[in-house]
C-alpha positions in Angstrom: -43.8 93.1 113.1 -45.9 96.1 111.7 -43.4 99.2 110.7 -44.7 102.6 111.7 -44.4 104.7 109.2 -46.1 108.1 107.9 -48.6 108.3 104.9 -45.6 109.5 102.4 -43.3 106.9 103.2 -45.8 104.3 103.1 -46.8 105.1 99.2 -43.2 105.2 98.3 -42.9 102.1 99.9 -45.2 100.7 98.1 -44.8 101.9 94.5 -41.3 100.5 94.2 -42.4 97.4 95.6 -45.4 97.1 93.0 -42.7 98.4 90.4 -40.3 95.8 91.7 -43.2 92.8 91.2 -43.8 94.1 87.5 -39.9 94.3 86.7 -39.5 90.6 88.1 -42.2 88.8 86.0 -39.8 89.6 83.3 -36.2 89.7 84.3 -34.9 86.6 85.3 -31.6 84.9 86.2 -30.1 81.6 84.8 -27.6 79.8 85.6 -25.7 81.0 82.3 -26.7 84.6 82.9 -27.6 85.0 86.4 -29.0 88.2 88.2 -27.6 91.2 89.7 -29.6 92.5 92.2 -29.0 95.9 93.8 -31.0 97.0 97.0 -30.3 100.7 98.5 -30.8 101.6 102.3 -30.7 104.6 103.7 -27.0 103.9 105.1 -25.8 101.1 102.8 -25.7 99.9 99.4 -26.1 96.3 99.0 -25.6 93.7 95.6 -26.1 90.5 95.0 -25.9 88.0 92.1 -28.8 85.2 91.8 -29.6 82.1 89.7 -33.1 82.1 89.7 -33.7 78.6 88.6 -32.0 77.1 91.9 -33.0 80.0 94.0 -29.2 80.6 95.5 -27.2 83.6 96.0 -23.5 83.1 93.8 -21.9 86.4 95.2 -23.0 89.2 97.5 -21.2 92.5 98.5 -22.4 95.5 99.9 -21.1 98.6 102.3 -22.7 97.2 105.5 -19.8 95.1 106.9 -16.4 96.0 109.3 -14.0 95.5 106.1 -14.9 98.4 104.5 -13.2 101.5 104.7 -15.2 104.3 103.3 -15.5 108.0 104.2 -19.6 107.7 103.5 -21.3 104.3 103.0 -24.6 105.7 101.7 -22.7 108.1 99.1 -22.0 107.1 95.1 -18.7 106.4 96.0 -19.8 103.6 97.8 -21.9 102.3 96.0 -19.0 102.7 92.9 -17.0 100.5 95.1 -19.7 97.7 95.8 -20.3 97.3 91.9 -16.6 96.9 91.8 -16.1 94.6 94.4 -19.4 92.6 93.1 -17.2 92.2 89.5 -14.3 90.8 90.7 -15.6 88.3 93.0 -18.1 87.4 90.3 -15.1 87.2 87.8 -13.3 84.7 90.3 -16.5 82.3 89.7 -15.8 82.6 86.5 -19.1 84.6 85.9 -18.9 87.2 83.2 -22.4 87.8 81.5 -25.2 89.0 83.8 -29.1 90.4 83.5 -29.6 93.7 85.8 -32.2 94.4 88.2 -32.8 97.3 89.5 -35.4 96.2 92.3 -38.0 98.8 91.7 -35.2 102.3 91.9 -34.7 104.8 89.6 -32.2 104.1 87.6 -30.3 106.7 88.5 -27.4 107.6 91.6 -26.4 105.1 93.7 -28.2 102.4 91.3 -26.4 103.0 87.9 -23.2 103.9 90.0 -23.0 100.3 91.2 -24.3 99.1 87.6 -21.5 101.5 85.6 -18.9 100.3 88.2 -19.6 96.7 87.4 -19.7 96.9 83.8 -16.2 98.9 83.8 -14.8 96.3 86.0 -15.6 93.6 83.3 -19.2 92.3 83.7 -21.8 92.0 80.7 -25.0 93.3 80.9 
C-alpha cells in the first residue's frame, strides 16, 4: 500500500530512515547487551528491547495499549513513563546493560525522555 503524502513529509520521511540505515550498520544488540529501540508516532511512544543475533524482541512497552492511564500519550510524560515501564520489565529478565538506538530521531524530547527515564530506573547504557 502506497502512503500519500506531501513533498515535506516525504523528505523527512526519508532522511530519518537513511539516518536510521547508517546508525544500524553500527549499533548492534547481543544477547549480553541487547538493544533498546525507541520509535515515536504522532500519538504514541513505543520501546522495545532486541537481541540482534537471534532476531527476537525480549521486552516491549509503549503508550498505545487500554492499560495505560495517561492525560496525553504523545507528551514527555509519556514517553518518561514508557522508559520506566521498559526498565522494570527488563530488570525482571534479569537484563541490566543495554546499547541505545535512537532509530533515526533527534536525540532530543520524547527520545531522551524515554532514554533518561530508563537509565534512572536502573538500566546501563
Amino acid at each position: 500500500m502506497r502512503l500519500l503524502l506531501n513533498r515535506k513529509t516525504a523528505n523527512k520521511v526519508k532522511k530519518r530512515t537513511k539516518l536510521k540505515v547508517k546508525i544500524r550498520k553500527k549499533v548492534s544488540g547481543t544477547p549480553e547487551r541487547p538493544r533498546l529501540c525507541v520509535f515515536k508516532s504522532g500519538r504514541h511512544t513505543y520501546a522495545q528491547i532486541v537481541d540482534d543475533i537471534s532476531s527476537k524482541t525480549l521486552v516491549s512497552c509503549s503508550t498505545n495499549g487500554k492499560s495505560v492511564s495517561l492525560k496525553s500519550k504523545s507528551s514527555i510524560d509519556a514517553a518518561k513513563w514508557v522508559g520506566e515501564q521498559i526498565a522494570k520489565k527488563s530488570m525482571e529478565k534479569d537484563i541490566k546493560s543495554i546499547v541505545f538506538d535512537r532509530s533515526g530521531y533527534v536525540y532530543h524530547g520524547r527520545v531522551k525522555a524515554v532514554a533518561d527515564a530508563a537509565r534512572e530506573a536502573g538500566l546501563q547504557f
